[in-house]
N, C-alpha and C positions, 0 to 999 in steps of 0.2 A: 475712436480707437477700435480696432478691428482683434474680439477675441478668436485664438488658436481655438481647435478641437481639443487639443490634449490639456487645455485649461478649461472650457467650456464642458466636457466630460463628467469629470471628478466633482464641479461644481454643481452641476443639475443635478448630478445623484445625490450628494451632500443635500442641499434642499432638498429633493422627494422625502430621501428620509427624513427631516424634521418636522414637513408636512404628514407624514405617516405617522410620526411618533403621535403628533396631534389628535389624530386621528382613534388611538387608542378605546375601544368602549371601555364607560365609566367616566371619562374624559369629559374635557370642556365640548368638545362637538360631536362627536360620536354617541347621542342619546336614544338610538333605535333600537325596539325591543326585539332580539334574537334568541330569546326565552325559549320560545318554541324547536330551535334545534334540538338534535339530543346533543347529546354531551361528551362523544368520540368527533364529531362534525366538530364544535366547536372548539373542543382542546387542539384536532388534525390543523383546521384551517387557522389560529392564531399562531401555531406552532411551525406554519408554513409561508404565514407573514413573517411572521418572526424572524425566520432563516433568511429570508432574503431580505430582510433590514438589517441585519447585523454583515450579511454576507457584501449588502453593498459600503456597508461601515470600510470592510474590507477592500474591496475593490477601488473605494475613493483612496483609500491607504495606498496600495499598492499602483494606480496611476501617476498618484504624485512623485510616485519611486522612479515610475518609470516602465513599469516592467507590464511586457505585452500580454500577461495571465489579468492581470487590473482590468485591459482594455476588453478583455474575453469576458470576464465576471462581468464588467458594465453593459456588457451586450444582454448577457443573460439575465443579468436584476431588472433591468430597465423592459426587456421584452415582458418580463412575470409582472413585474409593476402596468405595463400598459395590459394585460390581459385582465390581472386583478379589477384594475381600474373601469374597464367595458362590461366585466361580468355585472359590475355592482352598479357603473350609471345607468345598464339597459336594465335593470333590476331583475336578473338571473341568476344570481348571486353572491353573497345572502341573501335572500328573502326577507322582509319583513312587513306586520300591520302597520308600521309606526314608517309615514313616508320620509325620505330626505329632505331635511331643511336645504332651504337655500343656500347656507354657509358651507354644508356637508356637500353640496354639489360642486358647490367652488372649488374646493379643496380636492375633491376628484378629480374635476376637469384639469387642476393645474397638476396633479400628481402625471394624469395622462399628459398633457401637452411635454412637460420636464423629462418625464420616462421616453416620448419619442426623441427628445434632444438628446437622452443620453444615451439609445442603440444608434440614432445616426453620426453623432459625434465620436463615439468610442467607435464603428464602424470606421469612420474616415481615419482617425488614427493608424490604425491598424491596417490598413490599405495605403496608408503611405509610408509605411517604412524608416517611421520616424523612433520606432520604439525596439526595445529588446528584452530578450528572456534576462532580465535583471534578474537576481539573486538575494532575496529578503534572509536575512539570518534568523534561521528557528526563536536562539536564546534570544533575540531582543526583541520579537516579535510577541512571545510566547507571555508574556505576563497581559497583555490585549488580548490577545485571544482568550484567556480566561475570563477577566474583565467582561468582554463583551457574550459570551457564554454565560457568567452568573446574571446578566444585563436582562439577558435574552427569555433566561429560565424564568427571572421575576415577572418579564415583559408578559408572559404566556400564561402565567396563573392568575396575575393582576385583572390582564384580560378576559378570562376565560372564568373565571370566579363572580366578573362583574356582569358578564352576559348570563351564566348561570342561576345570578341571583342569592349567592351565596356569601 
């Protein structure tokens, strides 16, 4: 069975994100000490994951719709995902004493391999003309977006409280 892009998409991002959520410091895999940032570093860059996990929550939303803004977002979470993911295996950033487990490296590397499937696949979408400026309605949309906005806010203290130490 030979999967579409415009299926193949939606779905790699779908997984990164749940591999990211994993990810989470505090979490089952993420035990590396980042004590040593200060504490705008930390709150900025969880608060910048953050966005582009919720934002690709979106973007999976909005491809299954259909609509060719989903296949642009997948471009751009998925490019942020594959930068994130190289800053942190070539150990550029974040920095830490505490090296990456084996398990934590896994999970990178799949986040990077999934993140290149979904700017090349939401790329070919999008160059083939399969897609259109769909039309998502604010009022049914709009109660997810808060959702995922209150999701988001918890996501970023949760985090940032657990690397802080507090």
């Amino acid at each position: 069975m030979k999967l579409r892009a415009n299926t193949v998409a939606p779905l790699s991002l779908l997984i990164t994100f749940f591999l990211l959520v994993l990810l989470i410091p505090g979490g089952p895999i993420e035990n590396r000490d980042f004590s040593h940032l200060s504490p705008t570093v930390v709150w900025l860059f969880n608060g910048l994951i953050t966005l582009v996990g919720m934002g690709s929550l979106v973007a999976v939303y909005l491809m299954v719709a259909g609509s060719r803004f989903g296949y642009v977002l997948g471009i751009t979470s998925g490019s942020t995902f594959v930068l994130l993911s190289l800053l942190d295996i070539l150990q550029i950033f974040p920095k830490s004493p505490t090296p990456m487990s084996p398990l934590l490296l896994g999970f990178e590397v799949a986040i990077l391999i999934l993140s290149v499937v979904v700017v090349v696949s939401s790329y070919r979408v999008l160059t083939s003309g399969t897609v259109e400026g769909v039309k998502v309605p604010l009022k049914r949309t709009l109660p997810y977006v808060l959702l995922l906005t209150v999701l988001g806010i918890l996501a970023v203290i949760w985090a940032s409280l657990a690397i802080l130490g507090k």
